[in-house]
C-alpha positions in Angstrom: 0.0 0.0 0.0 1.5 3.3 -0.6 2.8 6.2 1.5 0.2 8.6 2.2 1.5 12.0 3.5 -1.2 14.9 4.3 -0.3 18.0 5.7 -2.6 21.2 6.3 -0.8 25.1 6.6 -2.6 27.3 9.1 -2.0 31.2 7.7 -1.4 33.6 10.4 -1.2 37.0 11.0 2.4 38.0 11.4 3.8 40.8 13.9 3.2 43.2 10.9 -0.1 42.4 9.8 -1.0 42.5 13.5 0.2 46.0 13.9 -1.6 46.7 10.9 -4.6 45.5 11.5 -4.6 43.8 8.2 -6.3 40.4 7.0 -4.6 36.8 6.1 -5.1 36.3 3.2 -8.0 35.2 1.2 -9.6 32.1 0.1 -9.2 33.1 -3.8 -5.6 34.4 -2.6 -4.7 31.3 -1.5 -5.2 29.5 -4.2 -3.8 31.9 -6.7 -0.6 31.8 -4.6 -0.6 27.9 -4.2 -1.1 27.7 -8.3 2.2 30.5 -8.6 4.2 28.5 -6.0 3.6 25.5 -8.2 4.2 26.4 -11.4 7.8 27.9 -10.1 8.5 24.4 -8.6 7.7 23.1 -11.8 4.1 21.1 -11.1 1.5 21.3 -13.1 -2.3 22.4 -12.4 -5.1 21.3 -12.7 -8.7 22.3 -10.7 -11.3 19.8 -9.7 -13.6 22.3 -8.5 -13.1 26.4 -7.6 -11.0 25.2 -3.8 -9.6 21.8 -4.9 -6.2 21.4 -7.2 -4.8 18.5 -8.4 -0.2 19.0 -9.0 1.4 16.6 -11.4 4.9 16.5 -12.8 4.9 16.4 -16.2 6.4 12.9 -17.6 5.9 11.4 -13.9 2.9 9.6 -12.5 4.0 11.9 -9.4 0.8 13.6 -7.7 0.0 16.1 -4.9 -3.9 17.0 -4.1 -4.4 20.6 -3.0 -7.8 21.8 -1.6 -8.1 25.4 -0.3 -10.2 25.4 3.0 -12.0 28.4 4.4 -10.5 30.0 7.6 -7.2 30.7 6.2 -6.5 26.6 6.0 -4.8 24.5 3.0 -4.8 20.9 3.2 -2.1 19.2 1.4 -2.0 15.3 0.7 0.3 13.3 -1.5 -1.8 10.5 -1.9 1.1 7.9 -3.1 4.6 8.1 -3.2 6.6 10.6 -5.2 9.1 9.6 -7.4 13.3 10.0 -6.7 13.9 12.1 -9.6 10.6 14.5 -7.7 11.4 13.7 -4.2 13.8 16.5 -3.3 11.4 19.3 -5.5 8.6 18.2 -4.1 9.7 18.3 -0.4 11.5 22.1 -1.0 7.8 22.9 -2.2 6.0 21.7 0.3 8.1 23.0 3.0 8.1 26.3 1.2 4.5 26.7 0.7 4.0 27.6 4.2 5.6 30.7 4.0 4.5 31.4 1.1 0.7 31.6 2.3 1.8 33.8 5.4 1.9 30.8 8.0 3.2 27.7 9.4 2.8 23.8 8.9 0.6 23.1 11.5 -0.1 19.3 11.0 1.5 16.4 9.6 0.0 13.3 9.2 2.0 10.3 8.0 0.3 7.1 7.3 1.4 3.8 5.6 0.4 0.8 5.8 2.0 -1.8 8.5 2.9 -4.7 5.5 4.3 -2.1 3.7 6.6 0.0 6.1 8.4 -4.0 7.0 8.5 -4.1 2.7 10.0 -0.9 3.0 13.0 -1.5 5.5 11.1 1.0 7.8 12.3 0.2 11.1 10.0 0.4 13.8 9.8 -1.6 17.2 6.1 -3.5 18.4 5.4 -6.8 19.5 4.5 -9.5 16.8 
């Protein structure tokens, strides 16, 4: 079973935009700035729907799922595993989309399958 990562960025107001008085950004912001950081990282887009984006690299079966949540939330999930030739891009764009959208990485959820992390050399201690 493959790797499933999901992660979801929380914008904030920073120091300055709390001085300011001014807003995080909004909902259509987000994902205008979420399509940008893509396309510099090299991904392709495509939209489901208005708040839900769908990354690809091209000549790759590589894929990240992108939906833009209301309250200032985006939900990232790689729903497989990304490819060697992607892996390093893909992780400087997810770490950078964060900042990019004015906040922080606020959850990380990592899930694979038990069969699979032993197929995968994962080590990990539990009783049998």
């Amino acid at each position: 079973m493959p790797c499933q990562t999901q992660r979801v960025v929380q914008r904030q107001k920073t120091v300055d935009q709390q001085k300011k008085k001014t807003k995080p950004p909004k909902r259509s912001d987000a994902r205008k700035i979420v399509k940008e950081q893509a396309a510099k990282f090299g991904w392709s887009v495509k939209e489901k729907n208005g708040w839900k984006l769908t990354l690809t690299k091209p000549l790759s079966n590589d894929k990240i799922e992108v939906e833009i949540l209301k309250r200032g939330m985006v939900k990232i999930d790689v729903p497989g595993s990304i490819s060697a030739p992607n892996h390093a891009n893909a992780e400087r764009f997810l770490n950078y989309l964060p900042k990019a959208l004015g906040g922080k990485l606020i959850n990380l959820v990592h899930t694979m399958a038990h069969a699979a992390m032993h197929a995968a050399g994962i080590h990990h201690h539990h009783d049998h």
